[in-house]
C-alpha positions as CSV (number, residue, x, y, z in Angstrom):
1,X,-82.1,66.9,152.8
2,X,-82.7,66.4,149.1
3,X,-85.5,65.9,147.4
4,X,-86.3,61.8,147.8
5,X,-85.8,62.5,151.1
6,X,-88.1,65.4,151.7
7,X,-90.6,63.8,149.1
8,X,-90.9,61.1,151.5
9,X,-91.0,62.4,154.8
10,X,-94.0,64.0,153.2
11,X,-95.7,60.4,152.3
12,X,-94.8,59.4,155.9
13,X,-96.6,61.9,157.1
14,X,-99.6,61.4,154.9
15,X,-99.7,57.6,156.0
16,X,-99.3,58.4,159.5
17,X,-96.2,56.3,159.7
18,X,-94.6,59.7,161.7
19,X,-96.2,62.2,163.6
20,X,-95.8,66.0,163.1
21,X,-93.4,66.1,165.9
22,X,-91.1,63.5,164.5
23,X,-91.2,64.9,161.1
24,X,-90.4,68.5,162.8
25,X,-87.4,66.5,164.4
26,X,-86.0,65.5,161.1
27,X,-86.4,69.7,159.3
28,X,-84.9,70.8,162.2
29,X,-81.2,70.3,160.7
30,X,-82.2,72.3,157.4
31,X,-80.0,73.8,155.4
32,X,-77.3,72.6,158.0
33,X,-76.9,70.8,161.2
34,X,-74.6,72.4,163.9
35,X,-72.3,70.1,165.2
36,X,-70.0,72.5,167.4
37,X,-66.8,72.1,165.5
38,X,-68.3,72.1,162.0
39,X,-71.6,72.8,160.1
40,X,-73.0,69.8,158.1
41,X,-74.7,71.2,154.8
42,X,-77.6,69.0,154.1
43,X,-78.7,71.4,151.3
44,X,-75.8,70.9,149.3
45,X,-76.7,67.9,146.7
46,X,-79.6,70.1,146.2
47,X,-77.7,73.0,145.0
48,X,-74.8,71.3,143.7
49,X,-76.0,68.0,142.5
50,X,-74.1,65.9,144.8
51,X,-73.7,65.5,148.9
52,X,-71.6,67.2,150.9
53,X,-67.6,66.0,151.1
54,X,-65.4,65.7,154.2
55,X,-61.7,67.1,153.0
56,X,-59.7,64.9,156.1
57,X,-56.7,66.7,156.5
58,X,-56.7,69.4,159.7
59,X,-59.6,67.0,161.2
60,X,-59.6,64.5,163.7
61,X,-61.0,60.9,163.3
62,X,-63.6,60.9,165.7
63,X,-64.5,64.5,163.9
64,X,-64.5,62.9,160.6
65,X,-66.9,60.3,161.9
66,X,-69.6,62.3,163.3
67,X,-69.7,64.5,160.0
68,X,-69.6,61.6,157.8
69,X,-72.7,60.1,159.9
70,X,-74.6,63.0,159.6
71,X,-74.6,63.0,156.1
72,X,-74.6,58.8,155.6
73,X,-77.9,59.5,157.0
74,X,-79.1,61.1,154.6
75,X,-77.0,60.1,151.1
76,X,-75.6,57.3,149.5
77,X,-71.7,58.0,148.5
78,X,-70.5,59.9,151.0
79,X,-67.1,60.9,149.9
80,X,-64.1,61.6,152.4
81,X,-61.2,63.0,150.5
82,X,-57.5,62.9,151.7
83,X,-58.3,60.4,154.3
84,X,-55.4,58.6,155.6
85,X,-56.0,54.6,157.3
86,X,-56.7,55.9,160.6
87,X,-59.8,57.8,159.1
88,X,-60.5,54.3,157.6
89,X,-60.2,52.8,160.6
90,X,-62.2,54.9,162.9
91,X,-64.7,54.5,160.1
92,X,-65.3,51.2,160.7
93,X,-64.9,51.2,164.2
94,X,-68.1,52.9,164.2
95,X,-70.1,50.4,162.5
96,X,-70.6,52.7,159.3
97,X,-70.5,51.0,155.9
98,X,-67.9,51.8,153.6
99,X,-64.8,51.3,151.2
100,X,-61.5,52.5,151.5
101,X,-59.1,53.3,148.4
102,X,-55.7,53.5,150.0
103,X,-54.1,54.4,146.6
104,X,-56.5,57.6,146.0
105,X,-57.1,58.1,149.8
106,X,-60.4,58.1,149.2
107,X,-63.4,56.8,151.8
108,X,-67.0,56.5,150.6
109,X,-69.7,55.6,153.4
110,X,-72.7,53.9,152.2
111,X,-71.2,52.9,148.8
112,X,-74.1,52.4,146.1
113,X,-72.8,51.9,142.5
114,X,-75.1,52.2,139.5
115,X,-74.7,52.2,135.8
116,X,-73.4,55.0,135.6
117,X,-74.7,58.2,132.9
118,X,-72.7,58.7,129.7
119,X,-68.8,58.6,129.8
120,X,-66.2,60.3,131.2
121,X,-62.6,59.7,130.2
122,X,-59.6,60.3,133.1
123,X,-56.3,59.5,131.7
124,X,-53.1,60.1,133.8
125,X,-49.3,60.6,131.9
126,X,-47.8,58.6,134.4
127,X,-48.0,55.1,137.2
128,X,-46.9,58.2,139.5
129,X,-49.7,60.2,138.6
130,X,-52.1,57.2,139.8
131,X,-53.3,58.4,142.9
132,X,-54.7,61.7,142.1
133,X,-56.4,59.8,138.8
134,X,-57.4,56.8,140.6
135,X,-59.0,60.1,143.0
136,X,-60.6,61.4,140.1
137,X,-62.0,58.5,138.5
138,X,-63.5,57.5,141.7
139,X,-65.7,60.2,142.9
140,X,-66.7,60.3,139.3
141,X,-68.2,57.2,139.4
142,X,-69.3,57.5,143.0
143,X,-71.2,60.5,141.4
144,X,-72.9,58.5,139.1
145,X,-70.8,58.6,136.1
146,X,-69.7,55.9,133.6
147,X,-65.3,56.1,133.9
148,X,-62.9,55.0,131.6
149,X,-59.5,54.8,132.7
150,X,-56.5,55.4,129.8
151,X,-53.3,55.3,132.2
152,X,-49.7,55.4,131.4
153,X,-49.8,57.3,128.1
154,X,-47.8,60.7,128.6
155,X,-46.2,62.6,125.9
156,X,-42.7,60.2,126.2
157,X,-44.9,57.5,123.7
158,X,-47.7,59.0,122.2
159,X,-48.7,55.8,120.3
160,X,-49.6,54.8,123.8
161,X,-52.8,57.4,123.9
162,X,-53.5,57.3,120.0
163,X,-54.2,53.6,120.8
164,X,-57.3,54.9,122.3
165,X,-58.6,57.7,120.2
166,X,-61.4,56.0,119.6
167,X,-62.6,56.2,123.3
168,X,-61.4,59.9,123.6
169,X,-63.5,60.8,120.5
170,X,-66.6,59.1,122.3
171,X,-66.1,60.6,125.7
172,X,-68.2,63.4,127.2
173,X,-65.5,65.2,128.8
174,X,-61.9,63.9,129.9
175,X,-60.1,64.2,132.5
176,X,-56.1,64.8,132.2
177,X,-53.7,64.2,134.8
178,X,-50.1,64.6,134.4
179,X,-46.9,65.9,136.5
180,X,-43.4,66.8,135.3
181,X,-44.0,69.0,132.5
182,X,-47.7,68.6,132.0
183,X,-48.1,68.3,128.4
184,X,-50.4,66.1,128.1
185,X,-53.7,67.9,128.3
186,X,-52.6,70.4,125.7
187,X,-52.1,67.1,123.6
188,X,-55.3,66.1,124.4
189,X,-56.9,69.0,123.9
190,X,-55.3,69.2,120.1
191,X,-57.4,65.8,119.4
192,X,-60.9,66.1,120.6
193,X,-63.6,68.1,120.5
194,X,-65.0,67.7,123.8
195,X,-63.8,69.3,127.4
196,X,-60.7,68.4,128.7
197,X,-59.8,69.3,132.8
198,X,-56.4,69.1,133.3
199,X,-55.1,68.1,136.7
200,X,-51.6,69.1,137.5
201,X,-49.9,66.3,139.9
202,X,-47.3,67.4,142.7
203,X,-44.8,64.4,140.6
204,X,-41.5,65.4,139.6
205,X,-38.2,66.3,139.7
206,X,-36.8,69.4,141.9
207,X,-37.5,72.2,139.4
208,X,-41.3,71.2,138.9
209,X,-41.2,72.9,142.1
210,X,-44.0,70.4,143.6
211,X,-46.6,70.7,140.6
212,X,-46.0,74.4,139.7
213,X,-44.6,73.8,136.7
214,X,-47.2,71.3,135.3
215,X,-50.1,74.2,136.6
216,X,-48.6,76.7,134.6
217,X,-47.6,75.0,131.7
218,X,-51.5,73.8,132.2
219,X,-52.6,77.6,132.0
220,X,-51.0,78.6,129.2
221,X,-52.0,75.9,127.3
222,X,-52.5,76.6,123.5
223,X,-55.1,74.3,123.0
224,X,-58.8,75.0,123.3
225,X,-61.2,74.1,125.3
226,X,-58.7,73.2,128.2
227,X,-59.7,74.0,131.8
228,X,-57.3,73.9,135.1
229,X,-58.3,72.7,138.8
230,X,-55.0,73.0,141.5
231,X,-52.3,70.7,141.7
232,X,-53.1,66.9,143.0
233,X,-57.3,68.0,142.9
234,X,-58.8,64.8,141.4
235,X,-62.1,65.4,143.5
236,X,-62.2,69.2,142.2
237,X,-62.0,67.8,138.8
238,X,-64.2,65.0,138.7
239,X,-66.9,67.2,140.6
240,X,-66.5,69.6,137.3
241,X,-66.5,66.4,134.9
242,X,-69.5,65.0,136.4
243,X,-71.8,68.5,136.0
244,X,-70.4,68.6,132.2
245,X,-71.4,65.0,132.0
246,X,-75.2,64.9,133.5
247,X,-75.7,68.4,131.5
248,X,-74.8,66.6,128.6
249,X,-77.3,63.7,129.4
250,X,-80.4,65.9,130.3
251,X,-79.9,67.6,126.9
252,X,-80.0,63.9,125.2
């Protein structure tokens, strides 16, 4: 339960809209509700800054659904990584509002979009590398985060990114997917002064030995001020973008 929440459970109570009993009903589920076959964290936008997220894969539909309505009940922009179209569909079988990214395989329940605070960048090499961007970009801006997408400008025409050095210069932090070799971050990292996460992408041919060779090339980057999540982790790098970005804006 964050803090709107508690803060007005509190004025209900005051009001007398809610009696103590009902109000003891709703902080029974702190920090986390039981549900058998998982534990919902309600506590976790307090600590972390944003709600829980439901990682699909190894979980049922129906199991996905009564997660996702535990926590819908309490947040906006629920986030449901990984989740294939039967998710989706058992989603909206149960009557819960949402949106479904195919691409990114991405479900958020109880979409709310906002302006969005300062600007992150997510740029992706390749058209392969679009799903794990697209992943990126989107809890980004489900987090509340302005998004800029610079797409199709890998290291094989680099006049395609210095087209838009302009917006990499003015960016917060960026965001740099890539597979096959995974140059571009390092490249990226050469040009800007800011924070660049580089996400390595599964895309390639045999010897990038399913991302591997994009994650180490990543790690041994010689550029500065280049950080690494696992291969194909959009949401792990967006979540990391996001706290850079709203540090950033309670400083300004």
């Amino acid at each position: 339960m964050d803090r709107e929440v508690l803060r007005a459970l509190l004025e209900d109570l005051r009001a007398g809209r809610v009696d103590v009993d009902t109000a003891v009903g709703r902080l029974r589920d702190l920090p986390f509700e039981d549900l058998g076959f998982a534990k919902v964290d309600h506590h976790r936008a307090l600590r972390g800054g944003a709600p829980e997220a439901v990682f699909c894969p190894g979980k049922t539909p129906a199991q996905v659904v009564a997660i996702v309505e535990r926590l819908a009940a309490r947040h906006a922009n629920v986030l449901a990584t990984r989740a294939e179209r039967a998710i989706a569909d058992a989603v909206a079988a149960a009557g819960l509002p949402h949106v479904y990214h195919a691409d990114a395989k991405l479900l958020i329940v109880r979409p709310e979009r906002g302006a969005g605070l300062g600007l992150i960048a997510v740029l992706a090499a390749g058209t392969a590398d679009l799903p794990v961007a697209e992943e990126a970009a989107l809890v980004a801006e489900a987090l509340g985060n302005h998004v800029e997408r610079v797409y199709d400008c890998g290291v094989a025409g680099l006049h395609r990114l210095l087209a838009h050095y302009h917006l990499l210069a003015e960016a917060n932090v960026l965001v740099v997917v890539a597979g096959m070799e995974g140059a571009l971050p390092s490249v990226v990292g050469g040009l800007v002064d800011r924070p660049v996460i580089a996400v390595p992408t599964s895309i390639g041919y045999g010897a990038s030995f399913g991302g591997v060779a994009a994650l180490l090339a990543m790690l041994n980057s010689c550029a500065s001020g280049v950080s690494v999540v696992n291969i194909d982790n959009g949401y792990g790098a967006a979540h990391q973008a996001s706290q850079i970005n709203h540090l950033i804006a309670k400083v300004r």
